[in-house]
Every structure is written in structure tokens, then in C-alpha cells.
mmCIF file as gemmi writes it, N, C-alpha and C atoms, coordinates in Angstrom:
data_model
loop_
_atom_site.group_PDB
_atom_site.id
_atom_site.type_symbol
_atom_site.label_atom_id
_atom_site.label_alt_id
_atom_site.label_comp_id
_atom_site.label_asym_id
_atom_site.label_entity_id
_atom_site.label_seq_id
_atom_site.pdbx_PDB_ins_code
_atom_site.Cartn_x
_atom_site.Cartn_y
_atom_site.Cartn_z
_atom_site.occupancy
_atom_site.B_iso_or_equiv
_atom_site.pdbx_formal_charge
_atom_site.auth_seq_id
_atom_site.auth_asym_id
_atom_site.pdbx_PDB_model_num
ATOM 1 N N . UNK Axp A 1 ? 161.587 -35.215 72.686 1 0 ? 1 A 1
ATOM 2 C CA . UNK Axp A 1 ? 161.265 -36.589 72.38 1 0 ? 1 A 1
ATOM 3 C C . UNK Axp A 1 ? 160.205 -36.61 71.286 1 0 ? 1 A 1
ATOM 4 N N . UNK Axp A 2 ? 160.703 -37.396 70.263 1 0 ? 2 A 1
ATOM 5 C CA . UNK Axp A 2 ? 159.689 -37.06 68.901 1 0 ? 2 A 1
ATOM 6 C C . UNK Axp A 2 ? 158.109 -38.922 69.181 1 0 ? 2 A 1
ATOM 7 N N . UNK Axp A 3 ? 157.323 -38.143 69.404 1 0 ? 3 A 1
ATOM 8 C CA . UNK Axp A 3 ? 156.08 -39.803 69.688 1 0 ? 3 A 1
ATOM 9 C C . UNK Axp A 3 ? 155.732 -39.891 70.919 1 0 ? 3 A 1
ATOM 10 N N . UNK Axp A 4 ? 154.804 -40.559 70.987 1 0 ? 4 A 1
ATOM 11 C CA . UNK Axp A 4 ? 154.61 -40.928 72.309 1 0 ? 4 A 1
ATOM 12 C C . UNK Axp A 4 ? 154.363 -42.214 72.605 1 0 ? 4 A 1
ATOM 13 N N . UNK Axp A 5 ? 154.575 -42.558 73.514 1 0 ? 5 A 1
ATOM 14 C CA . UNK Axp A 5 ? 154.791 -43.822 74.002 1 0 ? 5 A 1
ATOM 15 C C . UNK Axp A 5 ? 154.037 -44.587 75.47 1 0 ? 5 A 1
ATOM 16 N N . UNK Axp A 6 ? 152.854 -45.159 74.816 1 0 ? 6 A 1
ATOM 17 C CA . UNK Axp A 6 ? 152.186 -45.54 75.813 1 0 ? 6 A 1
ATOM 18 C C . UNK Axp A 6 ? 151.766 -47.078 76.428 1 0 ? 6 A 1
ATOM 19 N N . UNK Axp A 7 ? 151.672 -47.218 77.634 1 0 ? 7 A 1
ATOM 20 C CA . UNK Axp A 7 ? 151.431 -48.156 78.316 1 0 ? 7 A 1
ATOM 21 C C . UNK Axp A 7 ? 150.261 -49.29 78.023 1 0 ? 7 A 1
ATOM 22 N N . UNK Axp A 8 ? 150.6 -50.641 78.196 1 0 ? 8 A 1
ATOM 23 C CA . UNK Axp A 8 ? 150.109 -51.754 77.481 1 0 ? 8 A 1
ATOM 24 C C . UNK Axp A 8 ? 148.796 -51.544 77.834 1 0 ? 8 A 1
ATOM 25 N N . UNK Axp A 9 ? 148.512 -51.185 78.955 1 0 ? 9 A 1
ATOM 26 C CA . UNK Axp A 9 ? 146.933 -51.109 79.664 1 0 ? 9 A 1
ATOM 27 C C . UNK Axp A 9 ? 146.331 -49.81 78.892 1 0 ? 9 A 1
ATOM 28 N N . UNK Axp A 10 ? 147.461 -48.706 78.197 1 0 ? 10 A 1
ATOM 29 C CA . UNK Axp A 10 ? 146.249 -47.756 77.748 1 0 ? 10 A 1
ATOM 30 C C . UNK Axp A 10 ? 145.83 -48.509 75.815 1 0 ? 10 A 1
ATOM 31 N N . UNK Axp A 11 ? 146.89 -49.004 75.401 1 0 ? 11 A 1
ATOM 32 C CA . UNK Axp A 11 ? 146.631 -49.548 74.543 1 0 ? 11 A 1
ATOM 33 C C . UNK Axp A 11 ? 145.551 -50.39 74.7 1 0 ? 11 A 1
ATOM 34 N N . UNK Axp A 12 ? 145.383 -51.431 75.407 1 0 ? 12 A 1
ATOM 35 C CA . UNK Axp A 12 ? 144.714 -51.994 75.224 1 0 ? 12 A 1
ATOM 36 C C . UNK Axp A 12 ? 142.609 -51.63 75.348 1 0 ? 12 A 1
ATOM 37 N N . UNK Axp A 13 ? 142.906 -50.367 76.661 1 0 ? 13 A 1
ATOM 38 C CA . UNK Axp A 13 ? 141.428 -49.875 76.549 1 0 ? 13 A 1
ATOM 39 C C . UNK Axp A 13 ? 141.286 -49.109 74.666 1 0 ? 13 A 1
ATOM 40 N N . UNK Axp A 14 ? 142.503 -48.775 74.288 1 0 ? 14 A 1
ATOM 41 C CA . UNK Axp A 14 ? 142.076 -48.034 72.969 1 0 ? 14 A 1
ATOM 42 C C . UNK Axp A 14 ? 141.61 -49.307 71.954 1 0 ? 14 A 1
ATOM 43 N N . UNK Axp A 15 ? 142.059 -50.127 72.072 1 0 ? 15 A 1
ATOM 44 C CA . UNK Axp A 15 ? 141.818 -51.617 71.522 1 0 ? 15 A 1
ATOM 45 C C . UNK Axp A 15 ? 140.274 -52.098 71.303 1 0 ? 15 A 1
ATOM 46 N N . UNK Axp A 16 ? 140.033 -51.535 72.771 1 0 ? 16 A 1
ATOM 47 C CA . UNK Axp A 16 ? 138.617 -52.465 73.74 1 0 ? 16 A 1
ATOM 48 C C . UNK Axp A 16 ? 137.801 -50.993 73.139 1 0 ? 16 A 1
ATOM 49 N N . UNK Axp A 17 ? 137.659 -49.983 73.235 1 0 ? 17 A 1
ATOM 50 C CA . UNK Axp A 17 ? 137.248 -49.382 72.881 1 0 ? 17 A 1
ATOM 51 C C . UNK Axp A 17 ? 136.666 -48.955 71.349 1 0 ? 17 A 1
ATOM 52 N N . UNK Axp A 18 ? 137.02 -48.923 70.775 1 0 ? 18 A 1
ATOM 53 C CA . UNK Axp A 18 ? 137.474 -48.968 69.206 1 0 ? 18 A 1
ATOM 54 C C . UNK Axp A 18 ? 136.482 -50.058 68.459 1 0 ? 18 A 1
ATOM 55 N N . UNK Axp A 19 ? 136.605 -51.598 69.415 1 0 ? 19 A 1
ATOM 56 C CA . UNK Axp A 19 ? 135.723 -52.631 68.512 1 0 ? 19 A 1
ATOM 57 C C . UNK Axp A 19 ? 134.916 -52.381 69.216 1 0 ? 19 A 1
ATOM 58 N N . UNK Axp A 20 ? 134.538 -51.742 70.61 1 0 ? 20 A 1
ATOM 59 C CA . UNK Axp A 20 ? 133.162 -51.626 70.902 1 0 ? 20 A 1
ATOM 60 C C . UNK Axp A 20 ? 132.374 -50.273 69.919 1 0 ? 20 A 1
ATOM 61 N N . UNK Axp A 21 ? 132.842 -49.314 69.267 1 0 ? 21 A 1
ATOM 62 C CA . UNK Axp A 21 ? 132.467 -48.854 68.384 1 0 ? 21 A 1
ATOM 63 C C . UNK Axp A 21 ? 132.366 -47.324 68.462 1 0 ? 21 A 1
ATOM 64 N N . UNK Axp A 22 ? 133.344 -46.717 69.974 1 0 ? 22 A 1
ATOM 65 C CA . UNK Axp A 22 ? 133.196 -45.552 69.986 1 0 ? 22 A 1
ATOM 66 C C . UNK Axp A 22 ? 134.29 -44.85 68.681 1 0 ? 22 A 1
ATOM 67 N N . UNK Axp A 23 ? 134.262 -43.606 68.76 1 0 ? 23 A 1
ATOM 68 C CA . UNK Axp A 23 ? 134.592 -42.831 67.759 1 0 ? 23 A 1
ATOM 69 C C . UNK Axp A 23 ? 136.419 -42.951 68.12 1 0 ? 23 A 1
ATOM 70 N N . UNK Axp A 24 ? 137.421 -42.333 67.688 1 0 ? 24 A 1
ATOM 71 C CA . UNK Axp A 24 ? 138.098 -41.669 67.733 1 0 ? 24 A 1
ATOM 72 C C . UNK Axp A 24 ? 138.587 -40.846 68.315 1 0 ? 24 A 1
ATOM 73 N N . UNK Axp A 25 ? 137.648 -39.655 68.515 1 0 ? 25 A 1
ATOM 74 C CA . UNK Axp A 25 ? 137.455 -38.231 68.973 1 0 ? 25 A 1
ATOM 75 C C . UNK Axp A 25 ? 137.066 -38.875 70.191 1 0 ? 25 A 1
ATOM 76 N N . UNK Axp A 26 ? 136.456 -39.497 70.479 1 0 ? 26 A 1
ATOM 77 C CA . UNK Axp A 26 ? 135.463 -39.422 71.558 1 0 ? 26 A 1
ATOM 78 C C . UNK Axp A 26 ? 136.518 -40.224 72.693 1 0 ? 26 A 1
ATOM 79 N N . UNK Axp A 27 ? 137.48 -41.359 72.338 1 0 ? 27 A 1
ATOM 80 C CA . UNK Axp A 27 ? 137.97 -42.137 72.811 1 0 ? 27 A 1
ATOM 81 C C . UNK Axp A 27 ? 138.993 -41.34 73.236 1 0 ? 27 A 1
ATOM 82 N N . UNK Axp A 28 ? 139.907 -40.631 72.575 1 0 ? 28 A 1
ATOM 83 C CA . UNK Axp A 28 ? 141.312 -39.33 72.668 1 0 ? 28 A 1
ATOM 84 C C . UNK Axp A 28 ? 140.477 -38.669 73.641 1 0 ? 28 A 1
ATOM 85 N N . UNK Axp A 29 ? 139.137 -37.64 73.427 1 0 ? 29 A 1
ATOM 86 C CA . UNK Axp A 29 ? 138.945 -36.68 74.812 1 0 ? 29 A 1
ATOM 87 C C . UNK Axp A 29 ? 138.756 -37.27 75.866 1 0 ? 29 A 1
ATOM 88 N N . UNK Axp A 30 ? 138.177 -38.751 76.31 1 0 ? 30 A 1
ATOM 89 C CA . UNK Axp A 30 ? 138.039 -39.557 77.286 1 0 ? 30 A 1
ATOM 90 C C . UNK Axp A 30 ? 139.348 -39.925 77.635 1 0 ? 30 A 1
ATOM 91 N N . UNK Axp A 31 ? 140.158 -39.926 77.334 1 0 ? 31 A 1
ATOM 92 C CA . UNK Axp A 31 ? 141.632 -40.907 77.996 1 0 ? 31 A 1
ATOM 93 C C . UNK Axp A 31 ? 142.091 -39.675 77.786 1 0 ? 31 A 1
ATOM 94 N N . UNK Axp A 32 ? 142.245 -38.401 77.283 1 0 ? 32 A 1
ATOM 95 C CA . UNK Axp A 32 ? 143.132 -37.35 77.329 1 0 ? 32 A 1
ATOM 96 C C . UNK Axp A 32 ? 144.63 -37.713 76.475 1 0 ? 32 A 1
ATOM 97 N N . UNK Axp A 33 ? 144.525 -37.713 75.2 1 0 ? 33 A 1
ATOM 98 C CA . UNK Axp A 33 ? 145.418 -38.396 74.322 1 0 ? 33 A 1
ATOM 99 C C . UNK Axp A 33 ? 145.287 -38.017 73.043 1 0 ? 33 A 1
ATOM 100 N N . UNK Axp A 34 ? 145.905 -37.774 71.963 1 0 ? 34 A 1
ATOM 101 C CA . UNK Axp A 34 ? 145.41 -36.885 70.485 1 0 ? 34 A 1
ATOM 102 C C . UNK Axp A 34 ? 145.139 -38.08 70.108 1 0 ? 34 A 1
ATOM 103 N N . UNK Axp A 35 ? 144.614 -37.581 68.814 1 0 ? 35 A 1
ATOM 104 C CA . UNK Axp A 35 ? 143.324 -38.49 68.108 1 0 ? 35 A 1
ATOM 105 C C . UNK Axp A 35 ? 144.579 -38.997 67.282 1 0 ? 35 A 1
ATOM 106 N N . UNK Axp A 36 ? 145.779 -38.604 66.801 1 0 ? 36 A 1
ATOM 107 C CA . UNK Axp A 36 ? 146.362 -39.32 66.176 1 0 ? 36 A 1
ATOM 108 C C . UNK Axp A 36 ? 147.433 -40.583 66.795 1 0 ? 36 A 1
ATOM 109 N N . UNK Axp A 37 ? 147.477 -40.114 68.033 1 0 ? 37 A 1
ATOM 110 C CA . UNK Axp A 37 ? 147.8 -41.162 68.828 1 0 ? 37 A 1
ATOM 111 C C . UNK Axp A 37 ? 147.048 -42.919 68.811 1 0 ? 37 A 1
ATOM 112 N N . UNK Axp A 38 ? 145.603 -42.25 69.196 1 0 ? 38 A 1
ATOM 113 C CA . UNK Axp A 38 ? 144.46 -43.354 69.128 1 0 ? 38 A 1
ATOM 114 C C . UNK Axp A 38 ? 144.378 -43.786 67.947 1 0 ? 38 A 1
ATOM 115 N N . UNK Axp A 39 ? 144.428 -43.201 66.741 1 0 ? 39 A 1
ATOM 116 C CA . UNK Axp A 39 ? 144.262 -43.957 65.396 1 0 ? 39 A 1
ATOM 117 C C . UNK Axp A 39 ? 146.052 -44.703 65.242 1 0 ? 39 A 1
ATOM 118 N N . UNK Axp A 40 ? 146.718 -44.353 65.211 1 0 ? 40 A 1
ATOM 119 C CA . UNK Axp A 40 ? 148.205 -45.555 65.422 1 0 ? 40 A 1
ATOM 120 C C . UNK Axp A 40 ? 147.791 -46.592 65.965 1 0 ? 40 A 1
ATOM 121 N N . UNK Axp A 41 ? 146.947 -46.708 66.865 1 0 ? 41 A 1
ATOM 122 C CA . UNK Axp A 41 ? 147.013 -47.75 67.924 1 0 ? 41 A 1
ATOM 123 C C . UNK Axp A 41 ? 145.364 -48.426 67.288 1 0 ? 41 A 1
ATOM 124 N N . UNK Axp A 42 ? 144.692 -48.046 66.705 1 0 ? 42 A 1
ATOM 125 C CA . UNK Axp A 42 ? 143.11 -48.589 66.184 1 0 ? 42 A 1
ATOM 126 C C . UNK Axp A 42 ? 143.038 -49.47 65.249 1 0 ? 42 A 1
């Protein structure tokens, strides 16, 4: 399966996260998720 495909609730903490001003890096090792995942979704 080429992507990944994630759930409205994890999107949305990457959402909530992001304008509160954490990093990237920091947000992917906390939710366990690649950083390029989290930046698609930022």
C-alpha cells in the first residue's frame, strides 16, 4: 500500500498541534508517525 492514511481525530491533533507551535519532529515522535506524514497534513 503506497501512503498512509489516517484518522480524522489524528489529523486533527496534528492540526491542533502545529498552530499551537510545536515542531514537526517533535509532533511525528509524540504520535509515532514520520515527519513527512505530519508535514502533508500541517
Amino acid at each position: 500500500m503506497k501512503g498512509v492514511i489516517i484518522e480524522l481525530d489524528m489529523y486533527s491533533e496534528i492540526r491542533t498541534r502545529y498552530a499551537n507551535g510545536e515542531s514537526i519532529r517533535y509532533i511525528a515522535v509524540s504520535l509515532g508517525i514520520a515527519r513527512q506524514t505530519v508535514k502533508k497534513y500541517c
